[in-house]
C-alpha positions in Angstrom: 17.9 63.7 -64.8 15.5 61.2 -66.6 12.3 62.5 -67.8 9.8 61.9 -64.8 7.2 59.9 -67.5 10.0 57.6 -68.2 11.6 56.7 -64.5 7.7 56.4 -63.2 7.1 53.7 -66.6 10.6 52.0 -65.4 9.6 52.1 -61.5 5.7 51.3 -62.0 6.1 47.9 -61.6 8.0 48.2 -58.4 4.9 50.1 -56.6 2.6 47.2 -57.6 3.0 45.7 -54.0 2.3 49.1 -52.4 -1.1 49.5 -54.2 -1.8 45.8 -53.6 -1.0 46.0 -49.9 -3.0 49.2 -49.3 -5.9 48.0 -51.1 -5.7 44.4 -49.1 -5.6 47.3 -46.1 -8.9 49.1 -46.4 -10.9 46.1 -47.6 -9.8 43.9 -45.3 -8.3 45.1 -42.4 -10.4 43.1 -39.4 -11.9 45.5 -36.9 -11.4 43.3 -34.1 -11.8 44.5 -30.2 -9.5 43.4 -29.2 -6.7 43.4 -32.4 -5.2 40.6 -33.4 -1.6 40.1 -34.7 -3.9 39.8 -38.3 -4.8 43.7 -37.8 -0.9 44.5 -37.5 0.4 42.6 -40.5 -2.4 44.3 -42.5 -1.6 47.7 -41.4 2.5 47.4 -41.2 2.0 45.8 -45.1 2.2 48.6 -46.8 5.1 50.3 -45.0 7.1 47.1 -45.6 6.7 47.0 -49.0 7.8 50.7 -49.6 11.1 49.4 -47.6 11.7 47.0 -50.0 11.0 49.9 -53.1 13.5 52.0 -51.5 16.3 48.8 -51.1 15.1 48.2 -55.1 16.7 51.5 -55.8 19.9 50.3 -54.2 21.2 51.0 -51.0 25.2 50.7 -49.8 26.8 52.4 -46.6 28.6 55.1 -49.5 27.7 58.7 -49.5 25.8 58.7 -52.4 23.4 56.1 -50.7 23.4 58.2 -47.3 19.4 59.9 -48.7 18.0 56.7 -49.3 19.5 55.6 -45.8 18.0 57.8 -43.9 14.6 57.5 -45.9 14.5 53.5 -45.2 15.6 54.2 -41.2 12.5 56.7 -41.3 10.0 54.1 -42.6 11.5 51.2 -40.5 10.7 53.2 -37.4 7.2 54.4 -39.2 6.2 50.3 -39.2 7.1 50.0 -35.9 4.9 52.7 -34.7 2.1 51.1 -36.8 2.6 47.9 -34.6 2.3 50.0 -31.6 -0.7 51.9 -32.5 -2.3 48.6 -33.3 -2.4 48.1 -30.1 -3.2 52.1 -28.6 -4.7 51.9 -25.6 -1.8 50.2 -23.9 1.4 51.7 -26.4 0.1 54.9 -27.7 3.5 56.5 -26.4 5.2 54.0 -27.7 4.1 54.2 -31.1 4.4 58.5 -30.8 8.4 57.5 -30.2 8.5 55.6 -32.9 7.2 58.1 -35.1 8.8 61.0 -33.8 12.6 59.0 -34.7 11.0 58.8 -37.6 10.7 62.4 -38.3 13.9 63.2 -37.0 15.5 60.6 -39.9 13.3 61.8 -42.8 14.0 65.6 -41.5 17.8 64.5 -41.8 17.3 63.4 -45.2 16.0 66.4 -46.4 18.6 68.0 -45.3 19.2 72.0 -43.7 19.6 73.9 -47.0 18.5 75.7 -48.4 16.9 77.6 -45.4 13.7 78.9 -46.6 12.4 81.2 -43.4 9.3 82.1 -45.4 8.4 78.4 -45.2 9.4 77.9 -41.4 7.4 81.0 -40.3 3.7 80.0 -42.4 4.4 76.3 -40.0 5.3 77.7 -37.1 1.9 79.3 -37.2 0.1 76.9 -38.1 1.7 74.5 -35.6 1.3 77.6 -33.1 -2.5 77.4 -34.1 -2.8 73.8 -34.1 -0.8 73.1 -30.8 -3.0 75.9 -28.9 -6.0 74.1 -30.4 -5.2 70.9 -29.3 -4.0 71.7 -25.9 -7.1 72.6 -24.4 -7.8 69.0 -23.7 -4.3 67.7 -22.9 -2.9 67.0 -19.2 0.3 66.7 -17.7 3.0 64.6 -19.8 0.6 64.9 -22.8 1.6 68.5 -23.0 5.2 68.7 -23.0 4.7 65.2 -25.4 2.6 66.5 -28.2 4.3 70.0 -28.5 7.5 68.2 -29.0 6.5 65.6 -31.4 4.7 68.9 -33.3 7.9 70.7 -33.4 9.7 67.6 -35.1 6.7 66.3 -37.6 6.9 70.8 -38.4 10.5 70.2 -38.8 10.5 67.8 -41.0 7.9 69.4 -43.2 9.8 72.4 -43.3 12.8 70.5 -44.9 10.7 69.0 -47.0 9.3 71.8 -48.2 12.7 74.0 -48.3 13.4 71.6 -51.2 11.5 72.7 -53.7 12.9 76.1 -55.2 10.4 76.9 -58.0 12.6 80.3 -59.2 16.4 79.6 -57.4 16.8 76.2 -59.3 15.9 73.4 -61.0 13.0 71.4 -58.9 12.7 67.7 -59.4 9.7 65.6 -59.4 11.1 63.6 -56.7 11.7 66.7 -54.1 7.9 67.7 -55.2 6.8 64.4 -54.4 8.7 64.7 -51.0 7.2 68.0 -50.2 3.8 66.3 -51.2 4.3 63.4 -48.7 5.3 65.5 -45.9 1.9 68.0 -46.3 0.0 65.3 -46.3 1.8 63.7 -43.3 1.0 66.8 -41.7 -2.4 66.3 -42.3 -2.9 63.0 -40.9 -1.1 63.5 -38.0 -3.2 66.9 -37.5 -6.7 65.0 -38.0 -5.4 62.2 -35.2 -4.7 64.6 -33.1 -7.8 66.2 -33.1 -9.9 63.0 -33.5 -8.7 62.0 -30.1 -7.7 65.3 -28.2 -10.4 67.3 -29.1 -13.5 66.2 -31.1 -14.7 63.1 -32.8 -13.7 63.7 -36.7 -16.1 62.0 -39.3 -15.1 59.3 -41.3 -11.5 59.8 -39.3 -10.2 56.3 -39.7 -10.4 56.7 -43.8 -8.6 60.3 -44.0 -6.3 59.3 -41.5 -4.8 55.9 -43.3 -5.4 57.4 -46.9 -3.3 60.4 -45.9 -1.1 58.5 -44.4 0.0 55.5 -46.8 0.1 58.9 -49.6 2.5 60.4 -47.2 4.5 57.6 -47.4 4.9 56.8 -50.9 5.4 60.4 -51.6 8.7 60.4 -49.2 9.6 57.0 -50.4 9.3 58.3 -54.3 11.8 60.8 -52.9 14.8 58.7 -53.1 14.5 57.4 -57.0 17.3 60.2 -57.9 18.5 61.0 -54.9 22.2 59.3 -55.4 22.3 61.8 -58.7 21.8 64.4 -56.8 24.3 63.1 -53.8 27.0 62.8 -56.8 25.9 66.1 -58.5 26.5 67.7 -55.1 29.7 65.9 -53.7 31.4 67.1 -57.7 30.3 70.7 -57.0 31.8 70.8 -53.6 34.9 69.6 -54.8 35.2 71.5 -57.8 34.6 74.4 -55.3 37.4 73.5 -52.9 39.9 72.6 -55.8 38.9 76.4 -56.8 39.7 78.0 -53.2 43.4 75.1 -53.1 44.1 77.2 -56.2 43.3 80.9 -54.8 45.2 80.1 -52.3 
């Protein structure tokens, strides 16, 4: 693997729309009642251009590009539940969908191993704790709706999370910067929730976006060595069945 100083030098200027986009973002974004289609390209932006980082890195329907698949599915979905939430009064659901496929792909990418039930069980609690704290305020649909999107966005963290053995293996920056983006998924996810379920939250707007757009690029960052580690895999679980072809 390439030193992490090196890859970030050779994929700096890559990440230069990204920055661009999400500064364009908070100073400009209109706050128009009601939004225009100006308000949704501002906000979708940002997204876009970490689709076009992760296409940079190259992308082909082989195995070793089936990470970086998934990841670019994920924030495809991600930009469409920006649209929706544009427009949150009338496609909140909508937009909740679109994120929760989006889970589901980046959760995918992450894949189910290693396990790590010390990780699942400190999440469960906390969604436990967060769901219950939520809830109070929810009706009907809402209910069943929130608790499964939680379960997913958990999910997804989990994997992410699972990644990163400090003592088993060798980490990579990348799976760190994964495991960043999903926490701090978690967290803006958490605080919108909240904002609207339960009580205003101060300067919610801000911590939600930041959060957010950081979430993003973290995940996105994810797939810069990711066919490596596809090959590095796919040669060990050959080498392992040539082994058992010759036991038997």
């Amino acid at each position: 693997m390439a030193k992490p100083i090196t890859v970030l030098k050779s994929i700096g200027p890559k990440l230069v729309p990204f920055f661009k986009t999400v500064a364009l973002y908070f100073v400009l974004y209109p706050d128009e009642n009601p939004p225009t289609i100006f308000c949704c390209l501002f906000k979708c932006l940002p997204i876009i251009s970490l689709m076009l980082f992760v296409l940079l890195q190259g992308m082909s329907f082989s195995i070793y590009y089936r990470y970086s698949r998934r990841i670019l599915v994920g924030l495809i979905f991600s930009c469409l539940g920006d649209a929706f939430l544009v427009w949150k009064q009338n496609y909140f659901m909508h937009g909740i969908a679109m994120f929760a496929v989006s889970q589901v792909m980046y959760a995918r990418a992450f894949g189910w191993k290693p396990f790590n039930p010390y990780a699942l069980g400190v999440l469960s609690v906390i969604g436990i704790a967060g769901y219950y704290y939520v809830a109070s305020d929810l009706k009907g649909v809402l209910l069943c709706l929130v608790a499964l999107y939680m379960v997913l966005i958990l999910t997804m963290a989990w994997r992410a999370i699972a990644r990163v053995q400090f003592f088993d293996e060798l980490w990579t920056w990348t799976k760190l910067c994964g495991c960043a983006g999903s926490i701090l998924f978690l967290i803006s996810d958490f605080v919108i929730a909240i904002d609207k379920f339960r009580t205003p939250v101060p300067f919610s707007h801000t911590i939600v976006m930041s959060t957010y757009y950081a979430a993003q690029l973290g995940i996105s960052l994810s797939v810069v060595d990711s066919q490596a580690e596809e090959l590095l895999a796919q040669s060990k679980r050959e080498f392992s069945e040539t082994n058992d072809a010759k036991v038997k």
